[in-house]
MARVO-699757 format. One line per 2 residues: number of its first residue (from 1); for each residue x, y, z of C-alpha. Coordinates in Angstrom, 2 decimals. Example, Ala and Ser with C-alpha at 12.3 -4.5 7.8 and 13.67 -1.06 7.14 Angstrom:
1 = 12.30/-4.50/7.80  13.67/-1.06/7.14
// end
This chain:
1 = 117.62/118.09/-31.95  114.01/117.26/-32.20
3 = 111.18/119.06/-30.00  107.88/118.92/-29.32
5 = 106.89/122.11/-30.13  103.69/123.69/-28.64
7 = 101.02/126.08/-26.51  101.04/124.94/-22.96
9 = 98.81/126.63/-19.56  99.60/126.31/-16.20
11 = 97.65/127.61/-13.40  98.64/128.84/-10.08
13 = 96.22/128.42/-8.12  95.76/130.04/-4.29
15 = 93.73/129.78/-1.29  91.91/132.32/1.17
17 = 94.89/132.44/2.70  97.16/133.54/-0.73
19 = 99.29/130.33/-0.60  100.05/128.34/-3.86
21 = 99.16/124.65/-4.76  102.65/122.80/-5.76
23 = 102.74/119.39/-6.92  105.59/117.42/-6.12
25 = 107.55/116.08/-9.26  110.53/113.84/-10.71
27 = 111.20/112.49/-14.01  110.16/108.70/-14.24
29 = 112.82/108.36/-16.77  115.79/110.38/-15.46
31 = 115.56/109.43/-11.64  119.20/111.34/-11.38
33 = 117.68/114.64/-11.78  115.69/114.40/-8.46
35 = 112.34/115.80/-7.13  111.33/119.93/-7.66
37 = 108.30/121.43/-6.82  105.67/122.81/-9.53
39 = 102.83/124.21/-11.14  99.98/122.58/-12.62
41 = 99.44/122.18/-16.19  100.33/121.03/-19.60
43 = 99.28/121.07/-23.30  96.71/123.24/-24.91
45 = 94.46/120.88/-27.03  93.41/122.23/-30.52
47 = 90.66/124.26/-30.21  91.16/124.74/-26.58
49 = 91.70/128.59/-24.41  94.54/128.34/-22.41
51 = 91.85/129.67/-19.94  90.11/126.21/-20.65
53 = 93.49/124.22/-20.48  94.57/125.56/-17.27
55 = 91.14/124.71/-15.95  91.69/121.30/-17.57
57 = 95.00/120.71/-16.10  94.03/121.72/-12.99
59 = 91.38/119.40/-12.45  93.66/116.40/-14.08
61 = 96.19/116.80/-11.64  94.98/117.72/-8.81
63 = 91.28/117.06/-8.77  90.33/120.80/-8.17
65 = 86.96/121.84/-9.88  86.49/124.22/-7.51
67 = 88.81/127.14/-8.49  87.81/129.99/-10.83
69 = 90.96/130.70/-13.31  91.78/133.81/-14.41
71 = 93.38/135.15/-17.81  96.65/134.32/-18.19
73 = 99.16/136.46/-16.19  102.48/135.60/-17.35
75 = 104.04/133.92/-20.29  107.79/132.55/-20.73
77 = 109.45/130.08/-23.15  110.73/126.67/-21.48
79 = 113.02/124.10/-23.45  113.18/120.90/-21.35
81 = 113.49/117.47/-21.74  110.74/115.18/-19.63
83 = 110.88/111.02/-19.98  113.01/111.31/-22.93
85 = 111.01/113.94/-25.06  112.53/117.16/-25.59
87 = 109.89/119.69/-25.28  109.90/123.47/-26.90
89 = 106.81/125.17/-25.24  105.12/128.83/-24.98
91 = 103.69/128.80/-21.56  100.39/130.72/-20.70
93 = 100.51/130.80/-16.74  96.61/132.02/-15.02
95 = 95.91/132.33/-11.41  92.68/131.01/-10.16
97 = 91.07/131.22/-6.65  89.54/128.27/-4.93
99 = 86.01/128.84/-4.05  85.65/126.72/-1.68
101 = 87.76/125.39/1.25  91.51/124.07/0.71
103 = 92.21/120.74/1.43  95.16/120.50/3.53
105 = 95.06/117.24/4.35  96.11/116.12/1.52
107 = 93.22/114.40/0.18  93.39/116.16/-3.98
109 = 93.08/113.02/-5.89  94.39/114.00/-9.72
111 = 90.75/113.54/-12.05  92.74/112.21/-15.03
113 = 96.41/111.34/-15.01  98.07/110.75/-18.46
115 = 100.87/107.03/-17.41  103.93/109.31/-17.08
117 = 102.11/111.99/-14.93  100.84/109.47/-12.54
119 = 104.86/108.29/-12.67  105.98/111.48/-12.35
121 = 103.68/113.19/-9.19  103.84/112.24/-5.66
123 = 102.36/114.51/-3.99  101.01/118.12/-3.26
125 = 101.45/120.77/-1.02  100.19/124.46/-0.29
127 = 102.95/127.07/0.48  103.40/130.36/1.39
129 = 105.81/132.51/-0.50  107.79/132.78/2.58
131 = 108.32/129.21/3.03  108.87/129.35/-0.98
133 = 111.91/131.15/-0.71  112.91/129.12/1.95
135 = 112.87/126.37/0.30  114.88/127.65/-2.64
137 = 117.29/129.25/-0.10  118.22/125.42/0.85
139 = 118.34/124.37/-2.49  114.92/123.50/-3.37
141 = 114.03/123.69/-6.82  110.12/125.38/-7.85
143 = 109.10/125.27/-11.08  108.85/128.12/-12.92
145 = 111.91/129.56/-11.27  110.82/132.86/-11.10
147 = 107.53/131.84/-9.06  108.62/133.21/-5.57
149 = 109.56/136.75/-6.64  106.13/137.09/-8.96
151 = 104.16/135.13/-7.11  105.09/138.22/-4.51
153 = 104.85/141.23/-6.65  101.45/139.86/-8.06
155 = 99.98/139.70/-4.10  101.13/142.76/-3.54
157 = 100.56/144.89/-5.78  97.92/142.66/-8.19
159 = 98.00/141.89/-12.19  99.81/143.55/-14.94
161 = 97.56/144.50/-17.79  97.63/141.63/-19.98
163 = 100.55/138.80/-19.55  103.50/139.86/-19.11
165 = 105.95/137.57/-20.71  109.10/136.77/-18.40
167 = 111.55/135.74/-21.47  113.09/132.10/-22.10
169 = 113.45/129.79/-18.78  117.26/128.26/-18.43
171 = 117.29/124.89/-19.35  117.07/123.12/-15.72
173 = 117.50/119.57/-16.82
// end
Protein backbone atom coordinates (compact mmCIF):
# COMPACT_ATOMS: atom_id res chain seq x y z
CA UNK A 1 0.00 0.00 0.00
CA UNK A 2 0.83 3.55 -0.65
CA UNK A 3 2.33 6.00 2.15
CA UNK A 4 3.17 9.23 2.66
CA UNK A 5 6.47 8.94 3.57
CA UNK A 6 8.26 11.66 5.64
CA UNK A 7 10.20 13.75 8.69
CA UNK A 8 7.63 14.81 11.17
CA UNK A 9 8.25 16.97 14.96
CA UNK A 10 6.13 17.00 17.70
CA UNK A 11 6.61 18.92 20.77
CA UNK A 12 5.67 18.25 24.26
CA UNK A 13 5.34 21.01 25.74
CA UNK A 14 5.03 21.64 29.85
CA UNK A 15 4.20 24.19 32.31
CA UNK A 16 5.78 25.52 35.71
CA UNK A 17 4.02 23.02 37.10
CA UNK A 18 5.63 19.89 34.70
CA UNK A 19 2.19 19.01 33.19
CA UNK A 20 1.82 18.33 29.38
CA UNK A 21 -0.36 20.19 26.73
CA UNK A 22 -2.71 17.39 24.95
CA UNK A 23 -4.92 18.20 22.22
CA UNK A 24 -7.95 16.37 21.93
CA UNK A 25 -8.31 14.39 18.55
CA UNK A 26 -10.57 12.09 16.17
CA UNK A 27 -10.36 11.27 12.64
CA UNK A 28 -12.88 13.44 10.52
CA UNK A 29 -12.99 10.60 8.17
CA UNK A 30 -13.13 7.44 10.33
CA UNK A 31 -15.58 8.72 13.15
CA UNK A 32 -15.57 4.78 14.35
CA UNK A 33 -12.16 5.02 15.66
CA UNK A 34 -13.14 7.58 18.41
CA UNK A 35 -11.36 10.47 20.25
CA UNK A 36 -7.43 9.94 21.88
CA UNK A 37 -5.46 12.41 23.35
CA UNK A 38 -2.09 13.85 21.70
CA UNK A 39 0.86 15.70 21.02
CA UNK A 40 1.34 18.58 18.91
CA UNK A 41 2.89 18.51 15.62
CA UNK A 42 3.22 17.40 12.10
CA UNK A 43 5.37 17.64 8.92
CA UNK A 44 8.84 18.98 8.63
CA UNK A 45 8.81 21.43 5.60
CA UNK A 46 11.91 21.27 3.27
CA UNK A 47 14.44 23.21 4.56
CA UNK A 48 12.94 23.30 7.92
CA UNK A 49 14.80 21.94 11.75
CA UNK A 50 12.57 19.80 13.35
CA UNK A 51 13.51 22.33 16.15
CA UNK A 52 11.76 24.94 13.79
CA UNK A 53 8.80 22.50 12.94
CA UNK A 54 7.95 21.69 16.38
CA UNK A 55 7.97 25.40 17.09
CA UNK A 56 5.80 25.69 13.97
CA UNK A 57 3.37 23.12 14.95
CA UNK A 58 3.10 24.29 18.14
CA UNK A 59 2.02 27.60 17.43
CA UNK A 60 -0.49 26.17 14.52
CA UNK A 61 -2.27 24.17 16.83
CA UNK A 62 -2.40 25.55 19.74
CA UNK A 63 -1.52 29.19 19.42
CA UNK A 64 1.54 28.95 21.83
CA UNK A 65 4.46 31.39 20.87
CA UNK A 66 5.44 31.50 24.11
CA UNK A 67 7.33 28.21 24.75
CA UNK A 68 11.08 27.73 24.17
CA UNK A 69 11.59 24.10 22.39
CA UNK A 70 14.27 22.10 23.01
CA UNK A 71 16.31 19.52 20.76
CA UNK A 72 14.58 16.70 20.02
CA UNK A 73 14.39 14.07 22.84
CA UNK A 74 12.97 11.06 21.41
CA UNK A 75 12.40 9.60 18.02
CA UNK A 76 10.08 6.50 16.96
CA UNK A 77 8.60 5.31 13.63
CA UNK A 78 4.61 5.57 13.34
CA UNK A 79 2.59 3.92 10.35
CA UNK A 80 -0.99 5.24 10.55
CA UNK A 81 -3.67 6.01 8.49
CA UNK A 82 -5.42 9.72 9.15
CA UNK A 83 -8.63 10.88 6.74
CA UNK A 84 -7.84 8.25 4.35
CA UNK A 85 -3.99 8.81 3.83
CA UNK A 86 -1.75 6.25 5.00
CA UNK A 87 1.13 7.91 6.54
CA UNK A 88 4.89 6.34 7.06
CA UNK A 89 6.66 8.95 9.34
CA UNK A 90 10.11 9.36 11.41
CA UNK A 91 9.04 11.36 14.34
CA UNK A 92 11.44 13.94 16.04
CA UNK A 93 9.61 14.58 19.50
CA UNK A 94 11.28 18.11 21.59
CA UNK A 95 10.11 19.37 24.86
CA UNK A 96 9.71 23.03 25.27
CA UNK A 97 8.86 25.13 28.40
CA UNK A 98 6.30 27.85 28.40
CA UNK A 99 7.70 31.09 29.44
CA UNK A 100 5.04 32.59 30.41
CA UNK A 101 1.81 31.65 32.27
CA UNK A 102 -0.44 28.52 31.15
CA UNK A 103 -3.70 29.11 30.09
CA UNK A 104 -5.99 26.87 31.78
CA UNK A 105 -8.93 28.20 30.85
CA UNK A 106 -8.92 27.04 27.84
CA UNK A 107 -8.56 30.02 25.81
CA UNK A 108 -5.28 28.47 23.11
CA UNK A 109 -6.78 29.42 19.88
CA UNK A 110 -4.72 27.14 17.07
CA UNK A 111 -2.60 30.20 14.81
CA UNK A 112 -3.04 28.22 11.58
CA UNK A 113 -5.15 25.12 11.17
CA UNK A 114 -4.66 23.10 7.89
CA UNK A 115 -9.18 21.95 6.93
CA UNK A 116 -8.69 18.44 8.37
CA UNK A 117 -6.85 19.66 11.58
CA UNK A 118 -9.49 22.12 12.36
CA UNK A 119 -11.91 18.77 11.66
CA UNK A 120 -9.95 16.75 13.55
CA UNK A 121 -9.17 18.93 17.14
CA UNK A 122 -11.63 19.78 19.70
CA UNK A 123 -10.03 20.73 22.29
CA UNK A 124 -6.97 20.93 24.74
CA UNK A 125 -6.07 20.09 28.01
CA UNK A 126 -2.99 20.17 30.50
CA UNK A 127 -2.32 16.92 32.48
CA UNK A 128 -0.29 15.59 34.93
CA UNK A 129 1.39 12.29 34.40
CA UNK A 130 -0.59 10.97 37.20
CA UNK A 131 -3.86 11.75 35.78
CA UNK A 132 -2.08 10.41 32.39
CA UNK A 133 -1.94 7.06 33.54
CA UNK A 134 -5.18 7.32 34.82
CA UNK A 135 -6.59 7.95 32.01
CA UNK A 136 -4.98 5.10 30.12
CA UNK A 137 -5.80 2.84 33.12
CA UNK A 138 -9.66 3.43 32.01
CA UNK A 139 -8.98 3.01 28.60
CA UNK A 140 -7.96 6.28 27.40
CA UNK A 141 -5.86 6.37 24.50
CA UNK A 142 -2.53 9.22 24.46
CA UNK A 143 -0.73 9.57 21.61
CA UNK A 144 2.50 8.51 21.46
CA UNK A 145 1.71 5.53 23.62
CA UNK A 146 4.68 5.47 25.44
CA UNK A 147 4.17 9.25 26.67
CA UNK A 148 3.23 8.47 30.38
CA UNK A 149 6.19 6.23 31.24
CA UNK A 150 8.86 8.83 29.41
CA UNK A 151 7.19 11.66 30.02
CA UNK A 152 8.08 10.29 33.81
CA UNK A 153 11.58 9.10 33.49
CA UNK A 154 12.44 12.41 31.57
CA UNK A 155 11.02 14.60 34.91
CA UNK A 156 12.76 12.64 36.94
CA UNK A 157 15.73 12.03 36.07
CA UNK A 158 16.09 14.73 32.87
CA UNK A 159 17.30 14.13 29.03
CA UNK A 160 19.22 11.38 27.50
CA UNK A 161 22.16 12.58 25.50
CA UNK A 162 20.86 13.04 22.17
CA UNK A 163 17.29 11.35 21.11
CA UNK A 164 16.80 8.37 22.04
CA UNK A 165 14.77 6.55 19.50
CA UNK A 166 11.86 4.35 21.10
CA UNK A 167 11.53 1.83 17.94
CA UNK A 168 8.33 1.49 15.56
CA UNK A 169 4.80 2.56 17.26
CA UNK A 170 1.95 -0.39 16.80
CA UNK A 171 -0.32 0.52 14.31
CA UNK A 172 -3.34 2.01 16.54
CA UNK A 173 -5.82 2.57 13.80
Amino acid sequence: MWALSREAARVVVLDDRDRVLLLRARDPAEPAKGEWWEIPGGGIEAGESSAAAATRELYEETGIRHAEVGPAVWQHRARYTFAGIRFDQLEHIHVARLTGPADTGGGYRPGGLEALEALAFSGSEWWEVDGLRDLVAGGGRVLPPWLVDQLGAYLRDGPADGPRYLGELPDLF
